[in-house]
ZADO-1210 file (C-alpha; in nm, 4 decimals, padded with zeros to 6 digits):
<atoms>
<atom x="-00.8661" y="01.6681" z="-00.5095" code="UNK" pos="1"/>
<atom x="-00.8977" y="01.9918" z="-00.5949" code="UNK" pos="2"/>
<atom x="-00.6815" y="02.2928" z="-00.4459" code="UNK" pos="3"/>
<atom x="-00.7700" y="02.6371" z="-00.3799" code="UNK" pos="4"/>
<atom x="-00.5166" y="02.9664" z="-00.5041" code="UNK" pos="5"/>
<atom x="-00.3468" y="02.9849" z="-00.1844" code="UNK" pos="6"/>
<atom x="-00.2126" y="02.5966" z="-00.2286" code="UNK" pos="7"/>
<atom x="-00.1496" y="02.5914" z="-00.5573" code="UNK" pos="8"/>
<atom x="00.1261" y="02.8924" z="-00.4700" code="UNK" pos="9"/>
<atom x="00.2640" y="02.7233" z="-00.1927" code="UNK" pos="10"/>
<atom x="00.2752" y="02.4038" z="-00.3351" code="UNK" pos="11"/>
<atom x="00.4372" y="02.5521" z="-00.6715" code="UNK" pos="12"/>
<atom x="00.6785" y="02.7785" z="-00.4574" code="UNK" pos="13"/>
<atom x="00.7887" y="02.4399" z="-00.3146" code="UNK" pos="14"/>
<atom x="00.8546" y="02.2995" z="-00.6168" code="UNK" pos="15"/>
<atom x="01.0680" y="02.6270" z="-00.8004" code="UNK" pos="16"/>
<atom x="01.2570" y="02.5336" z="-00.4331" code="UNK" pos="17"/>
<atom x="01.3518" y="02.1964" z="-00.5562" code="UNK" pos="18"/>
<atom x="01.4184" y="02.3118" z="-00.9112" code="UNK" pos="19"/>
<atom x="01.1232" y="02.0535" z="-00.9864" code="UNK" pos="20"/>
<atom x="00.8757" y="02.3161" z="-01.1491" code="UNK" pos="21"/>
<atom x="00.9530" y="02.3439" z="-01.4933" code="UNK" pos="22"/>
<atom x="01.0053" y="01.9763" z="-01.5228" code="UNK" pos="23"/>
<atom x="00.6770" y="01.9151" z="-01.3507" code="UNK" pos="24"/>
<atom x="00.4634" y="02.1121" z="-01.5890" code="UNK" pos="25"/>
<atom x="00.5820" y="01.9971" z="-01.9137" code="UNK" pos="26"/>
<atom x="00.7668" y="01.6193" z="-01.8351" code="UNK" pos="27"/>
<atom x="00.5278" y="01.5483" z="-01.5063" code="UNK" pos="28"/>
<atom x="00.2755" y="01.4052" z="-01.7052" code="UNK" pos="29"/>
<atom x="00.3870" y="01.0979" z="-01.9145" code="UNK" pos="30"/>
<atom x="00.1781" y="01.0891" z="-02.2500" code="UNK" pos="31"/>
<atom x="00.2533" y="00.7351" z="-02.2655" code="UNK" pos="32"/>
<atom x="00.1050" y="00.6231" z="-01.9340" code="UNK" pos="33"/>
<atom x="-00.2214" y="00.8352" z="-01.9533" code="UNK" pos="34"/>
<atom x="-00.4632" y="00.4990" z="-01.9697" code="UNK" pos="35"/>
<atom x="-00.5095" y="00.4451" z="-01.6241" code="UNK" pos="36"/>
<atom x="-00.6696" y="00.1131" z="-01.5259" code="UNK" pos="37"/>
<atom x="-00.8791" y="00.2860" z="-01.2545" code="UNK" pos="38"/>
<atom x="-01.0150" y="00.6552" z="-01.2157" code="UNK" pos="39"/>
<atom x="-00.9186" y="00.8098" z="-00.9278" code="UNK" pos="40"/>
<atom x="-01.1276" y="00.8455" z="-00.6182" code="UNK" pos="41"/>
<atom x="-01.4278" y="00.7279" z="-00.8442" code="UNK" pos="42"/>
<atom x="-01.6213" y="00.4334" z="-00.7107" code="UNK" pos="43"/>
<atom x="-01.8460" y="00.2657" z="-01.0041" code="UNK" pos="44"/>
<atom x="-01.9774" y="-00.0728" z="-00.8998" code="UNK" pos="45"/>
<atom x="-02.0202" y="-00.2722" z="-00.5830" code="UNK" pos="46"/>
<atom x="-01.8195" y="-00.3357" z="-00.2737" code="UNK" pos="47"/>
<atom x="-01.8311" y="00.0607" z="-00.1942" code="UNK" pos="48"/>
<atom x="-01.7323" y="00.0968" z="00.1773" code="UNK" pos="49"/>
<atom x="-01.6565" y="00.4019" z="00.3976" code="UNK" pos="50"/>
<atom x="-01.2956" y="00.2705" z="00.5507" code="UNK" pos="51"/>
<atom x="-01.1633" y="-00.0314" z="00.3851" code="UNK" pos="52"/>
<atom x="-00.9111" y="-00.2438" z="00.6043" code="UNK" pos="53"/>
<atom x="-00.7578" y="-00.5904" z="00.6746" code="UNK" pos="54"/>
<atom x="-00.6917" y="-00.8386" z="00.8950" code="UNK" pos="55"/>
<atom x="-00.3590" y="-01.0521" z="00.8607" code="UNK" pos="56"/>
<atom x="-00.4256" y="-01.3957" z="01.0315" code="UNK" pos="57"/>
<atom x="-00.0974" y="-01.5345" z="01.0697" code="UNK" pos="58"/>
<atom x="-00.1921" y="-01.8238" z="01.1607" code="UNK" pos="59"/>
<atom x="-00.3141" y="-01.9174" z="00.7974" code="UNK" pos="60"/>
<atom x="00.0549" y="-01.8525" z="00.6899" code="UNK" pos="61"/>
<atom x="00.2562" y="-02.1912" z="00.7620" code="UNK" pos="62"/>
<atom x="00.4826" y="-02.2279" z="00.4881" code="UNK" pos="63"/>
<atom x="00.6613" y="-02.0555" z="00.2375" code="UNK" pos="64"/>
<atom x="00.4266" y="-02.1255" z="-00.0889" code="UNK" pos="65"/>
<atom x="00.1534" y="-01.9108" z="00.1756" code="UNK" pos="66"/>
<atom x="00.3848" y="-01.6068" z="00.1492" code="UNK" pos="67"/>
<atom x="00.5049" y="-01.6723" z="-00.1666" code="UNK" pos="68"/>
<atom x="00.1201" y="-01.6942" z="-00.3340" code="UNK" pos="69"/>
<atom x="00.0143" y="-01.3594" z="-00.1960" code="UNK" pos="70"/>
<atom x="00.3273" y="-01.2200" z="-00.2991" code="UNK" pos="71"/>
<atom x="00.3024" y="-01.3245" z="-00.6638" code="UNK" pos="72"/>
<atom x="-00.0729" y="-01.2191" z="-00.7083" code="UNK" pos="73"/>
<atom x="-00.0076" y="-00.8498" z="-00.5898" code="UNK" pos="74"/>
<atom x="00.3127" y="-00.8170" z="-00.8002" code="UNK" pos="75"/>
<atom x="00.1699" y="-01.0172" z="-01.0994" code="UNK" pos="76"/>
<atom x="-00.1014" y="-00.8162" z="-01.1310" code="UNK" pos="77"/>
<atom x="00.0935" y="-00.4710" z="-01.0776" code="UNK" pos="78"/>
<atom x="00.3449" y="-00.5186" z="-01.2803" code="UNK" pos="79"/>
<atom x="00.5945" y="-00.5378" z="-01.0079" code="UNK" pos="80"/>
<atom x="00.9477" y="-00.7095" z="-01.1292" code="UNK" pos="81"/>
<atom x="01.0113" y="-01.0131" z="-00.8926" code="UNK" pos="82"/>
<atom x="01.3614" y="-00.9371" z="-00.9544" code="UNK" pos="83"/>
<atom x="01.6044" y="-00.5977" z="-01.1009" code="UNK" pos="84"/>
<atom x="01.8782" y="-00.6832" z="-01.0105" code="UNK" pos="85"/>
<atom x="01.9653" y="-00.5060" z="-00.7235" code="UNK" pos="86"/>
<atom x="01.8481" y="-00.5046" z="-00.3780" code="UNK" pos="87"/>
<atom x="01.8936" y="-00.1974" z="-00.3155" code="UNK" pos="88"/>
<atom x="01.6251" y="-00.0547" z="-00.6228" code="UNK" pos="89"/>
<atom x="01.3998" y="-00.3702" z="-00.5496" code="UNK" pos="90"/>
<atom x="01.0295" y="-00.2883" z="-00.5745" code="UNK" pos="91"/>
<atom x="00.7595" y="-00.4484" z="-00.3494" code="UNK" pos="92"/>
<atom x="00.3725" y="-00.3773" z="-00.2691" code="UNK" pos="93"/>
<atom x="00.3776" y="-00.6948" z="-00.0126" code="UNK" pos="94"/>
<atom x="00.6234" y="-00.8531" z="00.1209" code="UNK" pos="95"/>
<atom x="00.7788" y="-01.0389" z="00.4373" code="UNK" pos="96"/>
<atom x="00.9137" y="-00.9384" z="00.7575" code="UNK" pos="97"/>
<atom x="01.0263" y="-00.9757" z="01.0942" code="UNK" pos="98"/>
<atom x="00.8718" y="-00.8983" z="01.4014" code="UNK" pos="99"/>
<atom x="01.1060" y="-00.6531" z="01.5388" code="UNK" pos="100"/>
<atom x="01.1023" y="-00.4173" z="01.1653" code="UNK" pos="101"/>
<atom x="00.6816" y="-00.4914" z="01.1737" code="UNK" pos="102"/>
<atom x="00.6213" y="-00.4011" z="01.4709" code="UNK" pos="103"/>
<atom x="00.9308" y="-00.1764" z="01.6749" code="UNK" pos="104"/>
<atom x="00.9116" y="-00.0699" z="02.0298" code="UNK" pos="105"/>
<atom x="00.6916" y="-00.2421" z="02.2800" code="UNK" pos="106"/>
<atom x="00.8873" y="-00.5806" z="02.2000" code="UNK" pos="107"/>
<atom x="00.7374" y="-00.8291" z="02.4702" code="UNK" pos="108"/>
<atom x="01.0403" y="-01.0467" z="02.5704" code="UNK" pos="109"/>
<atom x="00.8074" y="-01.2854" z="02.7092" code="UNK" pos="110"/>
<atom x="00.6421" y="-01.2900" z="02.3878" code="UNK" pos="111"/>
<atom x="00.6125" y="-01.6574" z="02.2591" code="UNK" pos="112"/>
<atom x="00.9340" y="-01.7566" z="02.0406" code="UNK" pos="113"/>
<atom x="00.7398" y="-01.8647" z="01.7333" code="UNK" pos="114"/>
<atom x="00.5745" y="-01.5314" z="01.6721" code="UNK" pos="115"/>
<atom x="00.9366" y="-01.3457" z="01.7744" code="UNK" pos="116"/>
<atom x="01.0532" y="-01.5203" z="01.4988" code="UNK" pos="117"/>
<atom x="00.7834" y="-01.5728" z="01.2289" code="UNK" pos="118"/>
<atom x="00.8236" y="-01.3652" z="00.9269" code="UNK" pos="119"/>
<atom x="00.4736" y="-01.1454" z="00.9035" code="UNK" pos="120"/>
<atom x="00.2660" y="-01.0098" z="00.6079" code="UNK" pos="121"/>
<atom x="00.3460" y="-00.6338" z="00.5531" code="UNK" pos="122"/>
<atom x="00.1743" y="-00.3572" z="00.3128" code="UNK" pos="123"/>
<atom x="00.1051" y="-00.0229" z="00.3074" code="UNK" pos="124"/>
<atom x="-00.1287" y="00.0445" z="00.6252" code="UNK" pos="125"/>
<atom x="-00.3435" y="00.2726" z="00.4474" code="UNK" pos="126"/>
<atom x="-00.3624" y="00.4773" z="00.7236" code="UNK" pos="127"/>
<atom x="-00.6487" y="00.7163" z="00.8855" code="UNK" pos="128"/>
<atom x="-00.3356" y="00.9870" z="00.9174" code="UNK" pos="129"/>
<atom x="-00.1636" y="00.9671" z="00.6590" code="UNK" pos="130"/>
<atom x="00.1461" y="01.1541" z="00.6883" code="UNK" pos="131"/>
<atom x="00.2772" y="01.0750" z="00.3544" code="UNK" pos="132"/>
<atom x="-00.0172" y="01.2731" z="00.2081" code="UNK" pos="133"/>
<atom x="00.0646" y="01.5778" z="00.3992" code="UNK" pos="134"/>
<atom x="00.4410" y="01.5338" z="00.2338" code="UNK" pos="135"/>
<atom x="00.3277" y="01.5101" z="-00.0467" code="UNK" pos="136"/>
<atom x="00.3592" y="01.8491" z="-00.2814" code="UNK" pos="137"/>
<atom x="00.1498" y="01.7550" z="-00.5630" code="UNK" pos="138"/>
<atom x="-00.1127" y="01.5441" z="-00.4284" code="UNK" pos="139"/>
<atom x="00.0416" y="01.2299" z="-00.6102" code="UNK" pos="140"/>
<atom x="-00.0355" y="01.0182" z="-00.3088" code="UNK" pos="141"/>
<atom x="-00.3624" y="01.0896" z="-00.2099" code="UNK" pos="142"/>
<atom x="-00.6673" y="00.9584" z="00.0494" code="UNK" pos="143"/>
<atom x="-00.9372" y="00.8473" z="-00.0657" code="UNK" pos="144"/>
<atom x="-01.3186" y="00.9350" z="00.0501" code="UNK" pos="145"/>
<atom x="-01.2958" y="00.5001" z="00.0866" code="UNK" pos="146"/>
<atom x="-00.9359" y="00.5208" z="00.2708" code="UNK" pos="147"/>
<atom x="-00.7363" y="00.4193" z="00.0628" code="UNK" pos="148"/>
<atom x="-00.4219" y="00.5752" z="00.0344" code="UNK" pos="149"/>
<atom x="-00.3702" y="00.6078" z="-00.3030" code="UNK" pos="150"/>
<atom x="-00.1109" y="00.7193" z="-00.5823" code="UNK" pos="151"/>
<atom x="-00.1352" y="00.9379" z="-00.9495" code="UNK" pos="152"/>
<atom x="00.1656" y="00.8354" z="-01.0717" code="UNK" pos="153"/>
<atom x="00.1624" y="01.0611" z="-01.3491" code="UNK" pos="154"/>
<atom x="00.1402" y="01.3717" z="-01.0976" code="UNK" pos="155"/>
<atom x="00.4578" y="01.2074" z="-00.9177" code="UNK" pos="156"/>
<atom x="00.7544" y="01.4432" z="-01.0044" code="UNK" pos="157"/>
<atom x="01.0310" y="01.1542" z="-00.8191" code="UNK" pos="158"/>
<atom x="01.0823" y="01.3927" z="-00.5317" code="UNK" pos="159"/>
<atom x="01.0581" y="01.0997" z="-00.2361" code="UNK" pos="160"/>
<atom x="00.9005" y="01.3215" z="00.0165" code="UNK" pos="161"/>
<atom x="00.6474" y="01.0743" z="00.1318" code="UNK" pos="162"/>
<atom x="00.8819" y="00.8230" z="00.1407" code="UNK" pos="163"/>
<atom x="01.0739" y="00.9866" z="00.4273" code="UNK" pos="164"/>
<atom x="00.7038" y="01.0561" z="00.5867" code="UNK" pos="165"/>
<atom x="00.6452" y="00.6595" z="00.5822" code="UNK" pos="166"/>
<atom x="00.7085" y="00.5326" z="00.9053" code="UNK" pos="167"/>
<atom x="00.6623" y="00.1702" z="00.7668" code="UNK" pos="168"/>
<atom x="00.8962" y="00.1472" z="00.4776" code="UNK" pos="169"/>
<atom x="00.5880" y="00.1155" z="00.2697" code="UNK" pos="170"/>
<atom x="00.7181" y="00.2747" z="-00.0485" code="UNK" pos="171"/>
<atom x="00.9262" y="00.1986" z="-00.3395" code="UNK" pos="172"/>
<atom x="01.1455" y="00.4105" z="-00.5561" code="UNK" pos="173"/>
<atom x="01.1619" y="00.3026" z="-00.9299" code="UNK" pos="174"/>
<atom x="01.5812" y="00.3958" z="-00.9447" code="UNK" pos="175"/>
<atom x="01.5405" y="00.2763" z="-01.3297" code="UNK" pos="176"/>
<atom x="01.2531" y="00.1552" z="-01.5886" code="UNK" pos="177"/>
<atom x="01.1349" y="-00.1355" z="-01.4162" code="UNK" pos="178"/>
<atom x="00.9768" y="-00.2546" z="-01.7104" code="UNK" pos="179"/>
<atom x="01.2346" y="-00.4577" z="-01.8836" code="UNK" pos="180"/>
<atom x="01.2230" y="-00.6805" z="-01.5496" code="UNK" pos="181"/>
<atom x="00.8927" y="-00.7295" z="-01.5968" code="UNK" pos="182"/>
<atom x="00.8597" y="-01.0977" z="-01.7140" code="UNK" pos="183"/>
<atom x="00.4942" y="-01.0824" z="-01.8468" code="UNK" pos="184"/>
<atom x="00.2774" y="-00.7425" z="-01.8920" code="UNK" pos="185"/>
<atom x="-00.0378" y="-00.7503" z="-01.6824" code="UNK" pos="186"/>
<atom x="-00.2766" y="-00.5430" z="-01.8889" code="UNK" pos="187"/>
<atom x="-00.5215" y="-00.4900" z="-01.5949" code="UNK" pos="188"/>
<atom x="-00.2984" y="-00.2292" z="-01.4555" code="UNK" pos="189"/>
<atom x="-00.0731" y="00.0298" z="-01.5960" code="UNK" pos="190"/>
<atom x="00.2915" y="00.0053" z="-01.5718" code="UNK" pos="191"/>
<atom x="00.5203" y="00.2344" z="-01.3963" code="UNK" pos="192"/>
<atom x="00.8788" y="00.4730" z="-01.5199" code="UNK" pos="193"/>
<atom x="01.1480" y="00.5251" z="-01.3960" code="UNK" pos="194"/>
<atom x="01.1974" y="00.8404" z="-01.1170" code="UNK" pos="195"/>
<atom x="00.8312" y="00.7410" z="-00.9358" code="UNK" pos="196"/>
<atom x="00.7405" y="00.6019" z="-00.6371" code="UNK" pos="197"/>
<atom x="00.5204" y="00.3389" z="-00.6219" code="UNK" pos="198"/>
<atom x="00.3240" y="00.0604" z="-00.3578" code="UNK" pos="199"/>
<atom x="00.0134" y="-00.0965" z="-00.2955" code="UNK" pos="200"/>
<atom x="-00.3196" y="00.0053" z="-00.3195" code="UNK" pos="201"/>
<atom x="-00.5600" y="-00.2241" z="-00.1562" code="UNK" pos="202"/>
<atom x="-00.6289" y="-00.3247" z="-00.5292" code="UNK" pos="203"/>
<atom x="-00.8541" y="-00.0118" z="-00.6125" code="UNK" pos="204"/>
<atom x="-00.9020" y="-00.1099" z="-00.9742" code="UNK" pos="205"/>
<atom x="-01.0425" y="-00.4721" z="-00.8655" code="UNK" pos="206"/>
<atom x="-01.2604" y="-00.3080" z="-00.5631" code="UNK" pos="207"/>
<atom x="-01.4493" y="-00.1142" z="-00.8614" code="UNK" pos="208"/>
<atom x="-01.5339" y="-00.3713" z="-01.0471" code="UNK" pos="209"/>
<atom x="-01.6769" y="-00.5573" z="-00.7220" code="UNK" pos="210"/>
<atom x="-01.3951" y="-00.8074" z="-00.7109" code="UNK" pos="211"/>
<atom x="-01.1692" y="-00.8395" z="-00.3637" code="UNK" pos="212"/>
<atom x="-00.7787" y="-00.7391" z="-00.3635" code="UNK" pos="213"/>
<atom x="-00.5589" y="-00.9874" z="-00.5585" code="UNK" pos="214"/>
<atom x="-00.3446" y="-01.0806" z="-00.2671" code="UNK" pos="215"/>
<atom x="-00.7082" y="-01.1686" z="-00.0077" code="UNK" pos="216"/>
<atom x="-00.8256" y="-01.4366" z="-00.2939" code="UNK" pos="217"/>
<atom x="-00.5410" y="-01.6091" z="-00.2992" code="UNK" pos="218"/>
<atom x="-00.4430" y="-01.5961" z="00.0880" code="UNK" pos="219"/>
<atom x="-00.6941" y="-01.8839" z="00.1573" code="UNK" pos="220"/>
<atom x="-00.7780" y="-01.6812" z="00.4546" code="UNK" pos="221"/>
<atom x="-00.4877" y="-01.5265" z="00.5803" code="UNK" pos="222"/>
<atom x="-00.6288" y="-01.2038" z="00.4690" code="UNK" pos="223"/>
<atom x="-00.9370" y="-01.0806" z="00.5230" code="UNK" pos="224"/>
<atom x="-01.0860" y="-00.7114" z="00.3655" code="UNK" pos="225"/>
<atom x="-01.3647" y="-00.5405" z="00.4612" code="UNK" pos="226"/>
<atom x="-01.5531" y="-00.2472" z="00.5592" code="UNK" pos="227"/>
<atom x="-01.4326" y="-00.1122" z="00.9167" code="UNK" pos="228"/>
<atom x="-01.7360" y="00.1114" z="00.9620" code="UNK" pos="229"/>
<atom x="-01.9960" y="-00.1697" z="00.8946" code="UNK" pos="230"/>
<atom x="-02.0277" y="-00.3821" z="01.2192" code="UNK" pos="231"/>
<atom x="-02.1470" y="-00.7043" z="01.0032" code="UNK" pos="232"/>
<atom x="-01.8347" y="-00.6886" z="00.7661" code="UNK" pos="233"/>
<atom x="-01.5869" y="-00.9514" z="00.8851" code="UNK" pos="234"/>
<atom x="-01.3134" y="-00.7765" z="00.9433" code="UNK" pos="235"/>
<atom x="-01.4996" y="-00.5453" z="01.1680" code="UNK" pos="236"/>
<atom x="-01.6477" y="-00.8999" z="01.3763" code="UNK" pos="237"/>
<atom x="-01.2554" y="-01.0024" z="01.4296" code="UNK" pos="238"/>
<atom x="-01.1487" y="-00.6783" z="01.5444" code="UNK" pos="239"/>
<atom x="-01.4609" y="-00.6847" z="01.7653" code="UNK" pos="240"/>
<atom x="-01.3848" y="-00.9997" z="01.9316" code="UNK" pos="241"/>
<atom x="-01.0364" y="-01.0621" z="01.9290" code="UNK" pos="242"/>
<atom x="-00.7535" y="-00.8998" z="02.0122" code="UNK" pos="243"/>
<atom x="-00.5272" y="-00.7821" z="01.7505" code="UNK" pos="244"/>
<atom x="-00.2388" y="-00.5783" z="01.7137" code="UNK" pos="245"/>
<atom x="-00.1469" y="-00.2986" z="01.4492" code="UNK" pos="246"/>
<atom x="00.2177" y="-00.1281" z="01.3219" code="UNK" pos="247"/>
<atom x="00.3900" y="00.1602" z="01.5564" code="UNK" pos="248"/>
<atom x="00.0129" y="00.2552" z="01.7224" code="UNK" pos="249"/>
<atom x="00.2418" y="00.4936" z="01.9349" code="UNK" pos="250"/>
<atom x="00.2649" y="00.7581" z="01.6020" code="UNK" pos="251"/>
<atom x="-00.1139" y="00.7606" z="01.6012" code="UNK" pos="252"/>
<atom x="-00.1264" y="00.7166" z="01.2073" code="UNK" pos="253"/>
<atom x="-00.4231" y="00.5021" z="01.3016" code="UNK" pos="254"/>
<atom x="-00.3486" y="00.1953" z="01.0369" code="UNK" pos="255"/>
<atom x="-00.6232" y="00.0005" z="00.8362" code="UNK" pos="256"/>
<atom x="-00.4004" y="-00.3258" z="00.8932" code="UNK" pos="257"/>
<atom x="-00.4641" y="-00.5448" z="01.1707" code="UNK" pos="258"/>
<atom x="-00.2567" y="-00.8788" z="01.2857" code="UNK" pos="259"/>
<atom x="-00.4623" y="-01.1521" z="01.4532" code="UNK" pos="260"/>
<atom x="-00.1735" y="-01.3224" z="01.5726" code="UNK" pos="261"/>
<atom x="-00.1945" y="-01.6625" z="01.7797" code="UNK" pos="262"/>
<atom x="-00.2800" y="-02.0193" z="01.7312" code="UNK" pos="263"/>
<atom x="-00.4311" y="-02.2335" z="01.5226" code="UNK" pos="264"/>
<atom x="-00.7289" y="-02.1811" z="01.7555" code="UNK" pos="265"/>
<atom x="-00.7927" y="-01.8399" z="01.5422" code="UNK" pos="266"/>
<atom x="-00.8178" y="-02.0606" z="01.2538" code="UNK" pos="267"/>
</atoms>
């Protein structure tokens, strides 16, 4: 993570810009969330893998408790508010979709009518080109030597840059202190303040301790995580042998997520 002379300048001329840079160097780092549940980039137990990704086998998800249960163990977990009161400022790591907003141009309208209309499973894609990393003038969203797209919230100065680099609408915007809305404090992960942006992360701080994401335990198969470089991980077999589909392949951000979508014969 670290920058050489040259960046720093730009980087802090970019900043002065956006009349961010005093407020950046003494507000940017909140003393109060400096206990971070996971170190950054550091990898300390098993599960260590060279590109983690997922599959998203739709076909698992039937009813609205199968949404709703990998919903509630990412945002339980992270401290996301399941509700703050306005739509507009609502924060969400995983959520449901559409099939025209997941997956845009290239809409087959032969395409069978229960996947046209089938809400799907989306996430940050955690992708292999990130452009919200190259947006990014602070290095608060980061990748990862592992892939994952991560984010140092306390380095986030609110500015929304990578938010506008998103192509997937992966990214939330805390508008107000979304901890009041939170109805029980996990203590496995820190919370978040007001003026940063936020969204998942693949469950970094559960990967270190050799545990799988939150959301892929409690899926009951609909998800499945792996390592995309080893060709005996499972996700890697799946991808392998059957045909899946990703988000917006046509902006060559190269995405970590992958949709199995058919019928119950993928089950």
């Amino acid at each position: 993570m670290s920058i050489n002379r040259r960046q720093f300048l730009r980087r802090a001329g970019m900043l002065t810009a956006l009349g961010l840079g005093g407020t950046f160097a003494f507000t940017g780092i909140r003393k109060k969330e400096v206990a971070v549940a996971a170190e950054y980039g550091i990898e300390k137990k098993a599960d260590l893998a060279s590109r983690w990704a997922m599959v998203v086998d739709m076909s698992k998800f039937k009813s609205e408790d199968d949404y709703k249960r990998v919903q509630e163990a990412c945002h339980t977990l992270h401290n996301v508010p399941e509700e703050i009161g306005n739509t507009k400022e609502e924060i969400k790591w995983i959520w449901k979709d559409d099939y025209h907003h997941t997956f845009g141009a290239g809409q087959n309208k032969y395409l069978d009518k229960h996947v046209m209309e089938a809400p799907f499973m989306v996430l940050c894609n955690h992708c292999e080109n990130p452009p919200c990393v190259k947006a990014c003038p602070t290095q608060a969203t980061f990748k990862r030597r592992d892939g994952i797209v991560a984010m140092d919230f306390h380095r986030c100065i609110g500015c929304r840059f990578c938010m506008a680099a998103c192509p997937f609408g992966a990214r939330s915007f805390n508008f107000r202190d979304p901890r009041p809305f939170i109805k029980e404090v996990s203590t496995e992960y820190p919370t978040r303040t007001a003026g940063v942006v936020e969204k998942c992360n693949f469950c970094y701080e559960r990967l270190a301790k050799g545990q799988k994401p939150a959301c892929v335990e409690t899926s009951k198969g609909g998800l499945i995580f792996g390592d995309l470089d080893d060709p005996n991980s499972e996700v890697r077999k799946i991808i392998s042998t059957k045909f899946t589909i990703r988000r917006k392949p046509e902006l060559g951000t190269q995405p970590s997520v992958y949709y199995l979508v058919g019928g119950d014969d993928n089950a």
